[in-house]
Each structure stands twice: as C-alpha cells, then as structure tokens.
C-alpha positions as protocol buffer text, in pm:
chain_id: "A"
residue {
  index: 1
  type: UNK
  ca { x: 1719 y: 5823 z: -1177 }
}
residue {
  index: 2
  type: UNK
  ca { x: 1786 y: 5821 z: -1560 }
}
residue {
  index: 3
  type: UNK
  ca { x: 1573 y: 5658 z: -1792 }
}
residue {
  index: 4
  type: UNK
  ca { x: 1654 y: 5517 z: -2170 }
}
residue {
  index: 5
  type: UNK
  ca { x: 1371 y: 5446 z: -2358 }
}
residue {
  index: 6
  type: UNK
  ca { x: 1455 y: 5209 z: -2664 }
}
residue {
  index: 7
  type: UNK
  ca { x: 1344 y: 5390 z: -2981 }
}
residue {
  index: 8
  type: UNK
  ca { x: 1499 y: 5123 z: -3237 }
}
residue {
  index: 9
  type: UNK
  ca { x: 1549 y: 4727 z: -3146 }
}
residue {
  index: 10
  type: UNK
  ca { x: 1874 y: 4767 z: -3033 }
}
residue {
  index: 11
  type: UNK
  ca { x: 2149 y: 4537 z: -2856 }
}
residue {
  index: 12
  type: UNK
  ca { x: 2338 y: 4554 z: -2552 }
}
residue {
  index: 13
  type: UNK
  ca { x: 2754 y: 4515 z: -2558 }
}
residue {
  index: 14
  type: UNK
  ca { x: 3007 y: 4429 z: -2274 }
}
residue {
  index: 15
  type: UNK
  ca { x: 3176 y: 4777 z: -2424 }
}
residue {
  index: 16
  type: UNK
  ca { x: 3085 y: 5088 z: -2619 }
}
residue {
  index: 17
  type: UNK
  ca { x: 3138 y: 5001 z: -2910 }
}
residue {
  index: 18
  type: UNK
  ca { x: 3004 y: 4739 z: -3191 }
}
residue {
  index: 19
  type: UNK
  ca { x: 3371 y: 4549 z: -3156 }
}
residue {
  index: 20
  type: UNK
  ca { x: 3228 y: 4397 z: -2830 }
}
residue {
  index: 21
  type: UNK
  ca { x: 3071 y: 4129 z: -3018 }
}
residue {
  index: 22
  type: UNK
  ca { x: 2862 y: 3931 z: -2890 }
}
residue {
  index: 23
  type: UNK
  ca { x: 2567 y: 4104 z: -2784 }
}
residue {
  index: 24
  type: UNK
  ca { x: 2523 y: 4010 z: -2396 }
}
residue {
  index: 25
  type: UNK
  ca { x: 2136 y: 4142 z: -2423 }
}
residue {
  index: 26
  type: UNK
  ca { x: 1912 y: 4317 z: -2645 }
}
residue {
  index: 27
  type: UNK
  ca { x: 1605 y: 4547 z: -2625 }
}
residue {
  index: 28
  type: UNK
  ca { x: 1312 y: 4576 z: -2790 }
}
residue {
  index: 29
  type: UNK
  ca { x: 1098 y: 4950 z: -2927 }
}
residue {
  index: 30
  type: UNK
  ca { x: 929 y: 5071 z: -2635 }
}
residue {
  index: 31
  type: UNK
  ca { x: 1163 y: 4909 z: -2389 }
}
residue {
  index: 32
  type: UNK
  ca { x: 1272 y: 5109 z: -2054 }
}
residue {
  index: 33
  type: UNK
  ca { x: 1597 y: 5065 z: -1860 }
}
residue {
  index: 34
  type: UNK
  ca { x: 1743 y: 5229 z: -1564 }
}
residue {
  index: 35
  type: UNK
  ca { x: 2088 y: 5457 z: -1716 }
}
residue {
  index: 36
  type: UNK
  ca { x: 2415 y: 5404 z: -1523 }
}
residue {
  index: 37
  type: UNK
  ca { x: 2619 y: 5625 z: -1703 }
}
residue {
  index: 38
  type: UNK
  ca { x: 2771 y: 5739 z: -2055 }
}
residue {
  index: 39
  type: UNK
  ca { x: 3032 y: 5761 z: -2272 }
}
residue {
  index: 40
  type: UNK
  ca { x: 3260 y: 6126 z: -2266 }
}
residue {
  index: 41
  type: UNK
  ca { x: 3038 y: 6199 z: -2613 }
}
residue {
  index: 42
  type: UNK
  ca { x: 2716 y: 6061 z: -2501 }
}
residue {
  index: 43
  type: UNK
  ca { x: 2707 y: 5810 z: -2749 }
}
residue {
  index: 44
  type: UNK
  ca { x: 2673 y: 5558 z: -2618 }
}
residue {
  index: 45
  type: UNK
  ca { x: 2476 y: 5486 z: -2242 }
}
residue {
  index: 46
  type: UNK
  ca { x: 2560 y: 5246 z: -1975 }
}
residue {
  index: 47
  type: UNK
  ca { x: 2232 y: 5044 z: -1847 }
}
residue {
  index: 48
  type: UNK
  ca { x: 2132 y: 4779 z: -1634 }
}
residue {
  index: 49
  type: UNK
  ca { x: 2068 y: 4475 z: -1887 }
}
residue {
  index: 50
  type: UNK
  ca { x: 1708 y: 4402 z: -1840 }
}
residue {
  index: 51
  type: UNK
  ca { x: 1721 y: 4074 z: -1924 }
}
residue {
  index: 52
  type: UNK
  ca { x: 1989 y: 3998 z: -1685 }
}
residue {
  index: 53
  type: UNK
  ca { x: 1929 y: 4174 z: -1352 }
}
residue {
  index: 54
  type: UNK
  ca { x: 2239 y: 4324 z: -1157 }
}
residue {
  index: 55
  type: UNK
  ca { x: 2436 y: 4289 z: -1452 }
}
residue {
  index: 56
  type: UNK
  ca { x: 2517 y: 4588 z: -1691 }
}
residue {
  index: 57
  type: UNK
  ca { x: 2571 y: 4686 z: -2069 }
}
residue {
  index: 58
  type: UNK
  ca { x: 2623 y: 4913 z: -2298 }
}
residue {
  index: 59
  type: UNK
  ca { x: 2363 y: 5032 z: -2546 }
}
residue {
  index: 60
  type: UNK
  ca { x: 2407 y: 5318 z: -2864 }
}
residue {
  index: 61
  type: UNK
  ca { x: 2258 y: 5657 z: -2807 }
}
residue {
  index: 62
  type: UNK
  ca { x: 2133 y: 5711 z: -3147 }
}
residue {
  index: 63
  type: UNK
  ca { x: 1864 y: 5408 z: -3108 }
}
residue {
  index: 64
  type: UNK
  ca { x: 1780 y: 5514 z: -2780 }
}
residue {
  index: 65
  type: UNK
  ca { x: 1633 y: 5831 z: -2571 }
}
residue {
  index: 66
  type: UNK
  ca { x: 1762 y: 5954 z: -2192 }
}
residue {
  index: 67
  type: UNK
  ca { x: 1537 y: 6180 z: -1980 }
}
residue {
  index: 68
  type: UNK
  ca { x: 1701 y: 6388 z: -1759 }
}
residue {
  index: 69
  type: UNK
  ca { x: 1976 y: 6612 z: -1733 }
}
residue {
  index: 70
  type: UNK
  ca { x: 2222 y: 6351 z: -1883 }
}
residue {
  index: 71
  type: UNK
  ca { x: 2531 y: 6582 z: -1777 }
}
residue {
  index: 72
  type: UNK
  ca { x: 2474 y: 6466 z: -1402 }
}
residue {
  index: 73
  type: UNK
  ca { x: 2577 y: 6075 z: -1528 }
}
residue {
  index: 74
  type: UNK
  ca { x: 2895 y: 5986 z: -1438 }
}
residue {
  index: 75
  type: UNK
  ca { x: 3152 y: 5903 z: -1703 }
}
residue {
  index: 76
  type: UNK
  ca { x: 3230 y: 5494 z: -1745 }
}
C-alpha cells in the first residue's frame, strides 16, 4: 500500500494535468490518501478521492509526498 501525504492544499483532476478543469476533489496539508498509480514521470499520482469514496483522481506530485518504493505503481 502507497501512501500520499498532502504537503500543499492541493486539488484533485479527472486527468493529469491542470486542463482537466474542474477539480472533482481537493485535499487539504496534512491530508493522507491511498496511491493507485502514477504518471510515466511521476508527476503526477493517481489516488482514491477522499472525499468521494470508490471514486479516483489525479493529484500533482510536487504538492504531495509517496512512501514507498513508487517504481512498484503501475502506470495509468
């Protein structure tokens, strides 16, 4: 199990990219989700929205910190 841990308020996107307007979720500093998967470049993670359970999203890596071996997520 991967684990993102919000490090700026960030939102979460239908896509991987800011284009995918708009946000479907958002997460606050300090916030936890459970990581999906990732982009080819790892910029960008895959999550389970927290706000809306068994749905997913997309959040950007540079607001947020994985633990784990982020090489064993599979690409999306």
């Amino acid at each position: 199990t991967f684990t993102l841990l919000v490090m700026q308020n960030t939102n979460c996107r239908l896509g991987p990219s800011i284009a995918y307007d708009p946000p479907v979720g958002s997460l606050k500093v300090g916030e936890k989700a459970r990581v999906a998967g990732r982009t080819t470049n790892n910029s960008w993670w895959y999550i389970e929205n927290p706000g809306r359970p068994g749905q997913y999203c997309w959040v950007w890596g540079e607001t947020t910190t994985v633990t784990g071996d982020t090489a064993a997520l599979p690409f999306v």
